[in-house]
C-alpha positions in Angstrom: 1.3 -23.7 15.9 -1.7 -24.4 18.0 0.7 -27.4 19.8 3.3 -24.8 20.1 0.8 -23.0 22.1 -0.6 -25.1 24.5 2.9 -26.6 25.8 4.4 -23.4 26.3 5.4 -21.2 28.9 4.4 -17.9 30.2 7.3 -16.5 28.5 6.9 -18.3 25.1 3.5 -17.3 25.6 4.2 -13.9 25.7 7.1 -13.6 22.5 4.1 -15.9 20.7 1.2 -13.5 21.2 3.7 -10.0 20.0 4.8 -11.3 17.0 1.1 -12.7 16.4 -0.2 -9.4 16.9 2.8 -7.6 15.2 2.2 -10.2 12.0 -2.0 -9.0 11.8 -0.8 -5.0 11.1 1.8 -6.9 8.6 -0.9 -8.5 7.0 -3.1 -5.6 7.3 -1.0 -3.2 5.6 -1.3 -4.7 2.3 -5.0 -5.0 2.8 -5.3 -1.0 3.0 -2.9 -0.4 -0.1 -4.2 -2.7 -2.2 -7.7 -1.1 -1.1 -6.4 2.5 -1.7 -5.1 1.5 -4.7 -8.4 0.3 -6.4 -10.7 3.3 -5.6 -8.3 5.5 -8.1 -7.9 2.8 -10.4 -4.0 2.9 -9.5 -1.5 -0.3 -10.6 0.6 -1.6 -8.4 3.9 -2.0 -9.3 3.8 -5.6 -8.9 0.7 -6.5 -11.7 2.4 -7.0 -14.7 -0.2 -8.0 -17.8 0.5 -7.4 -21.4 -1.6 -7.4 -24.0 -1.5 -7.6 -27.9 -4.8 -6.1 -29.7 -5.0 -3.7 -32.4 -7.5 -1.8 -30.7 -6.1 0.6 -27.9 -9.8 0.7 -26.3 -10.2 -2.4 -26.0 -6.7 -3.6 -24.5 -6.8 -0.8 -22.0 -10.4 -2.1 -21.1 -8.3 -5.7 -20.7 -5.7 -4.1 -19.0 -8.0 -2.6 -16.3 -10.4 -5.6 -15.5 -7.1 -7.9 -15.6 -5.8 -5.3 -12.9 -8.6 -5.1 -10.7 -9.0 -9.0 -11.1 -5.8 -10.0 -9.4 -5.8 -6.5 -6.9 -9.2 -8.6 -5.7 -7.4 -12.3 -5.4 -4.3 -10.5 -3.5 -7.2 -8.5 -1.4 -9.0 -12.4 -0.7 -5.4 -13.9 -0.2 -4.3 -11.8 2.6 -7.8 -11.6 4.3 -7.3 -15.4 4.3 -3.8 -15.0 6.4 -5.4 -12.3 8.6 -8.3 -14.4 9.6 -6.0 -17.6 10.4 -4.0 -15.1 12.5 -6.7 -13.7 14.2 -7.8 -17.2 15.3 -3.7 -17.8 16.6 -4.3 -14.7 18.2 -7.5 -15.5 19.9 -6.3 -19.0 21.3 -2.8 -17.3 22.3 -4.8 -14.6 24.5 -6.9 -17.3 26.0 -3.8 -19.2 27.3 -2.3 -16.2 28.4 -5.3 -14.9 30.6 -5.3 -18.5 32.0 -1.7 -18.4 32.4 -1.0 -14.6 33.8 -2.6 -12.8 36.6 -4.7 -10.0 35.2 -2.5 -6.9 35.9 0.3 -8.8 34.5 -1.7 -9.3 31.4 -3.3 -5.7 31.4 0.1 -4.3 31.5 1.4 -6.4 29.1 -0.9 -6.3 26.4 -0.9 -2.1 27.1 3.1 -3.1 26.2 1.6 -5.0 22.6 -0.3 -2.3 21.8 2.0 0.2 21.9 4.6 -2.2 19.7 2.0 -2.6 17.5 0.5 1.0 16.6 4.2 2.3 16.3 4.5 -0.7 13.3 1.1 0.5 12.1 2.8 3.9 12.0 5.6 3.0 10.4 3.5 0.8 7.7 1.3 3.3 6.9 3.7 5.9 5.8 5.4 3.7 4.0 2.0 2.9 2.1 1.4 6.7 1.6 4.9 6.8 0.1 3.8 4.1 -2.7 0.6 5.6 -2.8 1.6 9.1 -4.4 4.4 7.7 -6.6 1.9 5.8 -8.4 -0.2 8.9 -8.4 2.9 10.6 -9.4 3.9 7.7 -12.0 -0.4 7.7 -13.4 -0.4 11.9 -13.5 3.1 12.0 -15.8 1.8 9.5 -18.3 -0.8 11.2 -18.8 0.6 14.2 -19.6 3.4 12.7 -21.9 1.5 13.8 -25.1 2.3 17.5 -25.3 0.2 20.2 -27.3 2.5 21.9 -30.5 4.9 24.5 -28.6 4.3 27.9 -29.7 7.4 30.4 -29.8 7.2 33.9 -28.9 7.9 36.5 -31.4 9.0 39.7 -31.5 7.3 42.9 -33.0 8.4 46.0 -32.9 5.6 48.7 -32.6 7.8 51.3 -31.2 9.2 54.1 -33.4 12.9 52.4 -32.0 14.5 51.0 -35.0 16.6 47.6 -34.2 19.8 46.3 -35.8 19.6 43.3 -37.6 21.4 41.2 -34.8 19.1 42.5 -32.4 15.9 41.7 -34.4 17.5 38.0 -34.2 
């Protein structure tokens, strides 16, 4: 990539340093679920772990170490990308300051950051969205052991005397 950089023209330069830029909120967005998801203790859909023990405290204590455990390596895995990025990024800017005249580049990377915040936009609704369905999906399994339902009765205290079909 760097190669791809330094022979390129202003143009090239340009279309290199947007999708660059656009890539860094793509790799930022899982950054900020994965982090939202691990104050809550929330699992993503995608950590999958089974475990066979007789003891239900223990394998939920598994469960939730294995969980945070891989929400940490996908957390270190996509910092990795961002910072390789960020360094494309840094090298792209440099050619293109040498490369354009400075209101050229102003207005252009004004143009870049509007592109970008719209995707941010657009990312981070999306990453609410998940958010509260795994709220959703962590509140209703809670609540899937119901207490014994009670049913209402009737008793008559009036001096009205009721049928048999309408005591029923």
């Amino acid at each position: 990539m760097l190669n791809k950089i330094d022979v390129a023209s202003a143009a090239k330069l340009r279309s290199i340093f947007q999708n660059l830029q656009i890539k860094t909120e793509n790799y930022s967005s899982p950054i900020f679920f994965l982090k939202q998801c691990k104050r809550p203790r929330l699992t993503p859909s995608f950590v999958k772990c089974s475990v066979k023990c007789s003891f239900l405290f223990v394998k939920s204590k598994i469960e939730k170490w294995v969980s945070e455990k891989w929400i940490c390596s996908k957390i270190r895995r996509w910092y990795g990308l961002l910072n390789s990025n960020s360094m494309l990024i840094y090298y792209a800017h440099s050619r293109l300051s040498f490369v354009l005249h400075s209101y050229e580049l102003d207005r252009f990377l004004g143009y870049c950051h509007h592109k970008v915040e719209s995707q941010r936009r657009l990312l981070k609704t999306k990453n609410m969205k998940k958010l509260q369905g795994l709220i959703l999906q962590r509140d209703g399994n809670q609540g899937a052991v119901q207490a014994h339902k009670f049913y209402y009765r009737l008793v008559n205290k009036s001096g009205t005397v009721l049928s048999e079909n309408e005591e029923e």
